[in-house]
N, C-alpha and C positions, 0 to 999 in steps of 0.2 A: 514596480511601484508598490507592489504587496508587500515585500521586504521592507521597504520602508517605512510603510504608515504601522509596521509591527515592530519596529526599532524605535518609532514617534512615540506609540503605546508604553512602549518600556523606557520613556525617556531619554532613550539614548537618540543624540541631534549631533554629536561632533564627529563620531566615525565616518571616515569616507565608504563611499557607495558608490558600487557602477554594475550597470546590468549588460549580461553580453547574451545579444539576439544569436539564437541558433544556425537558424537558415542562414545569414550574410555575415556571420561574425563581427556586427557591427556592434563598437561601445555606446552605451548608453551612459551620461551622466546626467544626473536630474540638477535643473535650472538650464539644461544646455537642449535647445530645439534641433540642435543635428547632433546624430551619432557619429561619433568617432573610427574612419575606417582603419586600421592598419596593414599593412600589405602581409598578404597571407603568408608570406616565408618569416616574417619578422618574431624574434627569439620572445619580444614581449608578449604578442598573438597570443604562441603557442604556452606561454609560462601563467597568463590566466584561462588559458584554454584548461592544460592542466589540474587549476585551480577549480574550476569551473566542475570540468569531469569527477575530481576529488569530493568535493561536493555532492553530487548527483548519489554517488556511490556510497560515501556517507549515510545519506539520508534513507536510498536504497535499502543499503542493509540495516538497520535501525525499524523500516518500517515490516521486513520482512521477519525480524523478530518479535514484534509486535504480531502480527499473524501468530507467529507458530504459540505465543504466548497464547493466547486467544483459543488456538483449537485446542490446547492442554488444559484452559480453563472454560472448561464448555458444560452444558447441560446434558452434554452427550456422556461424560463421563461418568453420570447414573445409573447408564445402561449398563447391566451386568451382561456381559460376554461382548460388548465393541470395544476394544481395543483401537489403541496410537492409528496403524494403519487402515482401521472399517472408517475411522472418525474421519482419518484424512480425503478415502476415497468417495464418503457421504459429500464432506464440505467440498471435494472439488466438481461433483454431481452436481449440487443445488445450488451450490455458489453463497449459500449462508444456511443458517438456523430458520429463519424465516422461510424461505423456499423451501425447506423440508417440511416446515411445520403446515404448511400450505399443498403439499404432495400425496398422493394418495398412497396405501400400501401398497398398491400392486405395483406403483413407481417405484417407493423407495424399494422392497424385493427385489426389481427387476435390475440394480446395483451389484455386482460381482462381489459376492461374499456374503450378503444380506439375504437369507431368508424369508419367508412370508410368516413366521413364528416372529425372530428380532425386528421386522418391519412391524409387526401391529403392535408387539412390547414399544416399541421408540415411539410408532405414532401415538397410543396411550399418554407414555410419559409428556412429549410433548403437546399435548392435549390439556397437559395438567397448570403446565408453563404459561 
């Protein structure tokens, strides 16, 4: 239903649409109160299954370049002496900039590679942010 009310937004109303539920592989078309079962060996099944996976993966990779954008464009890159791989091993510590900015030195230090010297430099900086 999300798909569509964002196809509604963009004016778009003539494209066919159908949603396919994971767990039962059952179709969904909208105006239609029952899903569409098709038997699980059937060549169509598996040809939006495909479609479907296609998709996933898609979006997948797309969003996981967005990340890697993000950690290259970081606050962290201020830091003189953390490097591609201290930024990587920070962000997957804290799980964002926020959580670190929220961390104490003795936390961030106790990160493999991170010192108690670049932990209180980063906590500074981010202090400043």
């Amino acid at each position: 239903m999300a798909a569509l009310k964002a196809l509604w937004q963009l004016d778009i109303r003539d494209l066919p649409v159908i949603g396919l539920a994971k767990q039962m592989e059952e179709i969904y078309v909208p105006g239609q109160p029952l899903p569409v079962q098709l038997p699980r060996n059937s060549p169509a099944l598996h040809l939006i299954q495909r479609l479907r996976d296609e998709a996933h993966r898609f979006a997948n990779a797309y969003h996981q370049k967005l990340r890697k954008r993000r950690i290259k464009e970081s606050v962290l890159d201020e830091v003189p002496g953390l490097g591609e791989r201290r930024k990587l091993v920070l962000l997957q510590r804290f799980g964002s900039i926020d959580r670190l900015r929220q961390s104490s030195v003795e936390e961030i230090a106790s990160v493999s590679g991170i010192g108690p010297k670049l932990a209180a430099m980063l906590k500074e900086l981010l202090a400043k942010r």
